[in-house]
C-alpha positions as CSV (number, residue, x, y, z in Angstrom):
1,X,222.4,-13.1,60.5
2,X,225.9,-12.1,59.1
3,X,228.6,-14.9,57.8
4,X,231.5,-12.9,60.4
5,X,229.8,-15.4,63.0
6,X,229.0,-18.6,60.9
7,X,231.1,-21.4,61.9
8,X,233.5,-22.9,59.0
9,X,234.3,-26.6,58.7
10,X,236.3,-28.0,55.8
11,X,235.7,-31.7,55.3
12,X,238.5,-33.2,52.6
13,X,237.3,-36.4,50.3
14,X,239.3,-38.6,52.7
15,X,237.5,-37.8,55.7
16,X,239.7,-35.1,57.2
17,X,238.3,-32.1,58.5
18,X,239.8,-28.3,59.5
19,X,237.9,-24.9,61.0
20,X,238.5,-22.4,59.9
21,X,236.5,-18.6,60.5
22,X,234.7,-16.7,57.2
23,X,236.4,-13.6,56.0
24,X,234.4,-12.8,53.0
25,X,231.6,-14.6,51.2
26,X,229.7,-14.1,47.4
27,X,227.8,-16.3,45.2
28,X,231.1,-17.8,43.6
29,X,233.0,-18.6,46.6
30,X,234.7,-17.5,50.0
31,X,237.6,-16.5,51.5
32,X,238.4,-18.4,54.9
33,X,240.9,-18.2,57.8
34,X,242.3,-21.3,58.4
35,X,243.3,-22.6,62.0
36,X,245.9,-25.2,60.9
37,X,248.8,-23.4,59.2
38,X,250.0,-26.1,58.0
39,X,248.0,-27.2,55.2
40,X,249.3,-26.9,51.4
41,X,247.2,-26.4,48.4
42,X,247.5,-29.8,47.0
43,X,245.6,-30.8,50.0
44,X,242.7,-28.8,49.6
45,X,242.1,-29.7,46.0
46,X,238.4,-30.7,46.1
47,X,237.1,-30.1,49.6
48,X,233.3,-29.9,51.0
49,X,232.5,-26.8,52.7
50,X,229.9,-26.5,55.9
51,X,229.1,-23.2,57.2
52,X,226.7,-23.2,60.1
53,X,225.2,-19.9,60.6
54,X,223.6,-18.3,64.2
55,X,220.0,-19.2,63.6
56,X,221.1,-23.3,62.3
57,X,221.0,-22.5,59.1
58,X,223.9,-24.7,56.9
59,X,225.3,-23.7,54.1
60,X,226.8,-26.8,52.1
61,X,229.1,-26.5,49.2
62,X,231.7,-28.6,47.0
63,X,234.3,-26.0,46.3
64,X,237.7,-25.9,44.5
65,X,240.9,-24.2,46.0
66,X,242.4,-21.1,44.8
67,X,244.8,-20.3,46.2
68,X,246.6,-20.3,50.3
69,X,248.6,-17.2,50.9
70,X,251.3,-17.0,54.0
71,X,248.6,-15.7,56.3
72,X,247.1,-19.1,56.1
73,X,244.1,-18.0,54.1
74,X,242.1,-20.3,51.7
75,X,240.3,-18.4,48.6
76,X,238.0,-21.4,47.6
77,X,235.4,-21.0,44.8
78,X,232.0,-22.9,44.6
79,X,232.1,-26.0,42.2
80,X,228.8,-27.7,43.4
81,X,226.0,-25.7,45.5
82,X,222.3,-27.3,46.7
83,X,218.9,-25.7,45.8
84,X,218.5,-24.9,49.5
85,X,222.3,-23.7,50.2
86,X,222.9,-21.5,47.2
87,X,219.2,-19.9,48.2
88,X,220.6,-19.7,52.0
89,X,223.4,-18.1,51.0
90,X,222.3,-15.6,48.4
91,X,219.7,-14.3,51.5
92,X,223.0,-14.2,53.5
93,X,224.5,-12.2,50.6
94,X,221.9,-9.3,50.5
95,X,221.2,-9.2,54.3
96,X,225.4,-8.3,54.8
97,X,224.8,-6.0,51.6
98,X,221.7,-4.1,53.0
99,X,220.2,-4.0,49.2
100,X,219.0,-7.1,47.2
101,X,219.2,-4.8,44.6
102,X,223.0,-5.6,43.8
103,X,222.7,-9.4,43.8
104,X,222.3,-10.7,40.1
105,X,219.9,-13.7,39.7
């Protein structure tokens, strides 16, 4: 299970929704590729964040922007995070680190 397959959905508050592909994950937030290039910060103020990993496994998040650089990518950092998600994703975290030793609690 590593997030380079996961598939990325961005859902806005007014219903919108964008894929985008996982670049680089941690326990604050993620960096994401976006497939429309045409999407401005402003836009992505407060959006929901779905990753689907291989095995089913979703990750959902409410997450802030940080910034969109030229190359289309999204920096977004984790504002609101489930039990289950945030415990997904922290086993996602030390499988792609290879030592759960590095992961703060």
């Amino acid at each position: 299970m590593y997030f380079h397959d996961a598939q990325t959905q961005i859902i806005l508050p007014d219903g919108q929704t964008y894929d985008g592909s996982l670049l680089d994950i941690s326990l604050n937030g993620c960096l994401l590729n976006l497939v429309d290039a045409d999407i401005d910060i402003d836009t992505m103020k407060t959006p929901e964040l779905a990753i689907t990993l291989d095995d089913g496994l979703v990750i959902s998040a409410l997450a802030e922007a940080v910034f969109i650089n030229k190359e289309s990518q999204l920096g977004l950092r984790f504002t609101n995070i489930g039990l289950d998600s945030i415990t997904s994703l922290k086993h996602l975290v030390e499988l792609n680190l290879s030592n759960s030793n590095f992961i703060r609690a």
